[in-house]
N, C-alpha and C positions, 0 to 999 in steps of 0.2 A: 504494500500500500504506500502512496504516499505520504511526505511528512508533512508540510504544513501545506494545508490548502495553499494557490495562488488563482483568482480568476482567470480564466482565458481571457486575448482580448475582443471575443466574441462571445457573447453567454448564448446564445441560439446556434448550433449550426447545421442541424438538418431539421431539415422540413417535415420530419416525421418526428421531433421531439416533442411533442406532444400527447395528448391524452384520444383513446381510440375513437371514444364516441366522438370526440367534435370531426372526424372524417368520416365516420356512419353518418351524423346528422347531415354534413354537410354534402353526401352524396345525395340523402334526400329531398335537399333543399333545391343543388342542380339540378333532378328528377322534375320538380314538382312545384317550386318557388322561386325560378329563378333570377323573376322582375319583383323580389319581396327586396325592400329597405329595412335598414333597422338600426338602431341606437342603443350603444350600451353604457355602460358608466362605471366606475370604477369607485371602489370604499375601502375602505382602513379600517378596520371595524374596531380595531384597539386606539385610535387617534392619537398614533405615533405621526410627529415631525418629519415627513420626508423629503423636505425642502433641500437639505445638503445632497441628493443624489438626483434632482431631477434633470439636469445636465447629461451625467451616464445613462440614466433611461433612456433620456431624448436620443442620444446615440445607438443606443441600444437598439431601439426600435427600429433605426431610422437603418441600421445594420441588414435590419430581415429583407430586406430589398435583392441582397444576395443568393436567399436561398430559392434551389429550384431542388426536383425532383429526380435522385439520380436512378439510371437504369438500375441498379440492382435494388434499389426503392420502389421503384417501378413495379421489376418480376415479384416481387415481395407482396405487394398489393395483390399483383394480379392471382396469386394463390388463396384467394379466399372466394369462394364460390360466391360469394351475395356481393363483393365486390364487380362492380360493371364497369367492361371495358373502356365504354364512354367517360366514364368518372376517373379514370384513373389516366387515360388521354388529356381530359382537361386536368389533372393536377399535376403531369407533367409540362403543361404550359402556364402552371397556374404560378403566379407571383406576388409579393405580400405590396400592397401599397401604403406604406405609413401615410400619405397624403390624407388618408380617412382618420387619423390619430390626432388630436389635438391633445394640446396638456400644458399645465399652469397650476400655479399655487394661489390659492386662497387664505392668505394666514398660512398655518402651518398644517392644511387640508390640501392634499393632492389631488387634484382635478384632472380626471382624463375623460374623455369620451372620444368614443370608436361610433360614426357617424357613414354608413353605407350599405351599398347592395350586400343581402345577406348572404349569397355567397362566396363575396371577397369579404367578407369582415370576418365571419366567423371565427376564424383560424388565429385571433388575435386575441384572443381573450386565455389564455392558457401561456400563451408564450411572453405575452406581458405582464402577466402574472410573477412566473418564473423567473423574468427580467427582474421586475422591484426586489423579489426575495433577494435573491442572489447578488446583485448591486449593494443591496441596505447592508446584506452578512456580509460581505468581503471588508465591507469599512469597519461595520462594528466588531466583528468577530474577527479579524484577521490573525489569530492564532490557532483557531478551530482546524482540525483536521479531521482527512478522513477516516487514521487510526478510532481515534474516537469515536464518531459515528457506528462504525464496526465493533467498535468494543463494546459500546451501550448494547447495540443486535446480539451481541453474546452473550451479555448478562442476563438478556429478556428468555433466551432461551435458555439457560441455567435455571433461570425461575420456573419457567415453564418445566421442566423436567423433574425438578425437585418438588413442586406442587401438584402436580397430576400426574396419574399414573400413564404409562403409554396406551393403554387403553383408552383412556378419555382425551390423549391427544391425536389420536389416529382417524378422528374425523374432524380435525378442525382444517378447514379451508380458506386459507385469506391469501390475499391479493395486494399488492402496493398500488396504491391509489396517491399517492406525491408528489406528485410534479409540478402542480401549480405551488407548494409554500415550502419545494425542498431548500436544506442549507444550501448546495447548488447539484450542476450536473456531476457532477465527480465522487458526492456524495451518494446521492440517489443511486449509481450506475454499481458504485462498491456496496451497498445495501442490495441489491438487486443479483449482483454475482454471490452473497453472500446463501441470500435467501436461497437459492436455487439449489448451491453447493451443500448448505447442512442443514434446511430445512426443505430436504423435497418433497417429504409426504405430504407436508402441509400448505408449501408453496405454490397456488395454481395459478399464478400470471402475475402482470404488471399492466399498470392504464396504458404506462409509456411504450409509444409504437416504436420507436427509435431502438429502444432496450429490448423490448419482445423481439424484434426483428433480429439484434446481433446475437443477442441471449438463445434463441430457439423458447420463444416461453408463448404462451398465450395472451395476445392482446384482449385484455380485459373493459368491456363497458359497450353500453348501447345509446341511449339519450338520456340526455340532461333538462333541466328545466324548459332551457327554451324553446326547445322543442314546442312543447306543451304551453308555453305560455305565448311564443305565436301566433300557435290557432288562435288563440282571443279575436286576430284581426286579420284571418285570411281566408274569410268570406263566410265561415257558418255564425249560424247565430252565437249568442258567447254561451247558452246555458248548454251547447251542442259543441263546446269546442275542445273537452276533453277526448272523448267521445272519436271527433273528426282525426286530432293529433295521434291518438291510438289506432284508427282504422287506416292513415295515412301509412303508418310504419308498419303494419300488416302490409300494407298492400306494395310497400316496395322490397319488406325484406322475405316477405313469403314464406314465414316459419323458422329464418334463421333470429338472431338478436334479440332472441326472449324474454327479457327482463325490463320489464314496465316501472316509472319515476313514478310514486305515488302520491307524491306533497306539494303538487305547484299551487293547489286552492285546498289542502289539506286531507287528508285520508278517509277523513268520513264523504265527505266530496268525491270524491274519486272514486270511494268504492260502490256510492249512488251509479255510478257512470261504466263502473265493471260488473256487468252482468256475465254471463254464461256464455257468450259469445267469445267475449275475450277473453275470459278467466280458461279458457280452452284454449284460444291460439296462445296467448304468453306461456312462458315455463317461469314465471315467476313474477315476484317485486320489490323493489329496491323501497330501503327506508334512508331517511338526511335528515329527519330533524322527530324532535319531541320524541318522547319514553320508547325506546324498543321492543319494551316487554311489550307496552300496552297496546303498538303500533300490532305484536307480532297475534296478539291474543285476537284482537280486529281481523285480520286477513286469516286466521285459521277459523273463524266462526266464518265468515266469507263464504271460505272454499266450502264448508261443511254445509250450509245454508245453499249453497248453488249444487249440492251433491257432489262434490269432486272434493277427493279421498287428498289431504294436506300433504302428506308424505310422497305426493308426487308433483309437488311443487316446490319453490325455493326461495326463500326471503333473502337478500342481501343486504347488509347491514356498512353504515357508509360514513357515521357520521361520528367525527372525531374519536375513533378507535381507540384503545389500547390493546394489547395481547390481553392482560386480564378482566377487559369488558367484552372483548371476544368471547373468552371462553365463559366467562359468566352468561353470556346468552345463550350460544353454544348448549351450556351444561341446563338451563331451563327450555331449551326448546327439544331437547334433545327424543329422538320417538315420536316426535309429532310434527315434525315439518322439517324438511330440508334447511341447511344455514349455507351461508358464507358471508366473509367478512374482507371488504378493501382498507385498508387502513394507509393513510397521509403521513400528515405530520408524524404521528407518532415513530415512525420510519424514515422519514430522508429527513426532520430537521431535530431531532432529541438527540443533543451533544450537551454536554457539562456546561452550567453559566450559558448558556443557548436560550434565549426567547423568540420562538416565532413570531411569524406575521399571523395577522387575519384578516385575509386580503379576499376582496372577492371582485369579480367584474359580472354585470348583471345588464341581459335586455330589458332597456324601459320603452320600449317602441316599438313597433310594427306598420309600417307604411301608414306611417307620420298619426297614428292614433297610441292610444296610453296600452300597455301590458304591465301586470304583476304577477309577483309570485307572494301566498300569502301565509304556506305551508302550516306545520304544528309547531312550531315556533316562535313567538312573535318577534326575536332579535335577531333571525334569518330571512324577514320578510322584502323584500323588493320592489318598491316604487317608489314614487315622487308625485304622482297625484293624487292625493288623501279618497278626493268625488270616485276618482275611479274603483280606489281597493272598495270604497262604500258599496258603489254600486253592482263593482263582482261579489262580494259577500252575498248581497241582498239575492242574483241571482242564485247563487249556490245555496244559499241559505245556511253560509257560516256565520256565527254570533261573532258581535265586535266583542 
């Protein structure tokens, strides 16, 4: 491993360093949306001063300009069956335009917004993510390394071994899901070899397509919020726009990419909206915010209620991990419903004296009308126009 971290002086450099779904999403957006506009915006959610690196971002960004899609990037795609060769032609032509990137300080609030056709902007929300992490740790942290990060991963699995028997670890299945708040790429990619090498039972993938691809691992994920919080404004009614965003991703991935976002207007919502039609095409559903338990007790009375046997479906659990909230869920759902577990942060950025970010970037628009996300959480919730989250509640008939 190496000794003391040093940034590269590019923190992006392939086109695939990102997370899988935003290139499933963004295939279906080419498909199906390809004259959609859209606005996203950027938060700090700990309102940290990031004023002393907005310069390197600026750069940073203004960097991705470079990147294109190289041929064995390419054949890499083209081994996945639900990937289409049309889609994978245009991201071989496809190129990032920071021109859609603004950004400026507010006081000591970072201000960015990503402003365009939602096929060229999508891709920008993950990598400039990445960007701020990675820029902020190299100044503040500039003696972190990657031994470290590896060391912590060994202590986790010590614990792990010494707490539970192999018995009760021989079905846990997680995933790294870190690349939007890792300490940087260097880190991530030695957590990712590490995983693979002395945890392979329990190892089943990585979001990062960059890493699955050199690693041989499974790119891990389907859609994300916006997905779903789109529909709001591309053309069905909104009390019909769950509904459309799930029959849409049916209809382009045809059986593959089975795992349905549950919390964009919150789970009781949603599960209003998954009947037996799709509670049959999905192979499962992701949870991101509010109780796990209670979320998981909700979707096993579901399935049970729609007549489909739980134990042939799969909850994914997403939201701020740890190994020991893993397996605490894990060990209560255990016999009644299929698990797995992606874990973040707790993965690419948990180093000694290490404080993350909590960085998000979020669609608040859809061809030039309001979207929210308004989930089981209320300090993960996403917008900027009060009337609107009003009047989607009121549709959904979620209590303020």
């Amino acid at each position: 491993m190496a000794a003391t971290y040093r940034a590269p002086g590019q923190v992006i450099t392939s086109l695939l360093d990102t997370d899988w779904y935003k290139l499933t999403m963004m295939q279906g957006v080419h498909h199906k949306y390809a004259n959609a506009s859209v606005v996203w915006e950027f938060r700090c959610r700990n309102a940290e001063d990031l004023s002393p690196y907005l310069d390197q971002i600026r750069e940073q960004v203004e960097s991705l300009r470079s990147l294109s899609l190289s041929p064995a990037e390419s054949d890499y795609l083209g081994g996945f069956a639900y990937m289409s060769p049309d889609f994978i032609r245009f991201l071989e032509l496809y190129r990032f335009c920071p021109d859609y990137v603004s950004m400026h300080m507010e006081g000591t609030d970072l201000c960015i917004v990503i402003d365009g056709p939602w096929t060229h902007s999508i891709l920008f929300e993950i990598v400039i993510l990445a960007i701020i992490s990675e820029v902020r740790n190299r100044v503040l942290y500039p003696g972190a390394t990657v031994d470290q990060a590896v060391g912590q991963l060994r202590d986790k699995f010590a614990a792990l071994r010494r707490d539970y028997a192999p018995s009760q670890l021989a079905d846990l299945r997680l995933a790294d899901f870190g690349t939007r708040r890792r300490l940087s790429q260097p880190v991530q990619e030695a957590v990712i070899e590490v995983l693979a090498d002395e945890f392979p039972g329990q190892f089943v993938g990585t979001s990062n397509v960059d890493l699955a691809r050199r690693y041989n691992l499974a790119p891990m994920g389907t859609m994300a919020h916006e997905w779903v919080m789109a529909h709001q404004q591309l053309g069905s009614r909104l009390v019909d726009s769950q509904r459309a965003a799930l029959e849409a991703w049916v209809q382009e991935y045809r059986g593959h990419l089975g795992i349905a976002l549950t919390d964009t207007v919150t789970l009781d919502a949603f599960l209003g909206d998954f009947d037996l039609y799709f509670a049959k095409l999905f192979d499962g559903l992701r949870h991101d915010s509010g109780d796990p338990l209670v979320f998981a007790e909700k979707c096993i009375r579901h399935y049970e209620k729609l007549g489909i046997d739980p134990q042939t479906k799969t909850l994914i659990f997403s939201d701020g991990l740890t190994f020991d909230t893993a397996m605490s869920i894990r060990k209560a759902l255990a016999g009644r419903i299929r698990t797995s577990f992606g874990i973040g942060t707790n993965l690419t950025c948990d180093l000694p004296g290490v404080k993350p970010m909590n960085i998000v970037i979020k669609m608040v628009s859809c061809n030039g009308q309001p979207v929210a996300k308004i989930t089981d959480e209320p300090g993960k919730a996403a917008t900027h126009d009060p009337e609107y989250v009003h009047y989607l509640k009121s549709v959904f008939n979620v209590a303020d």
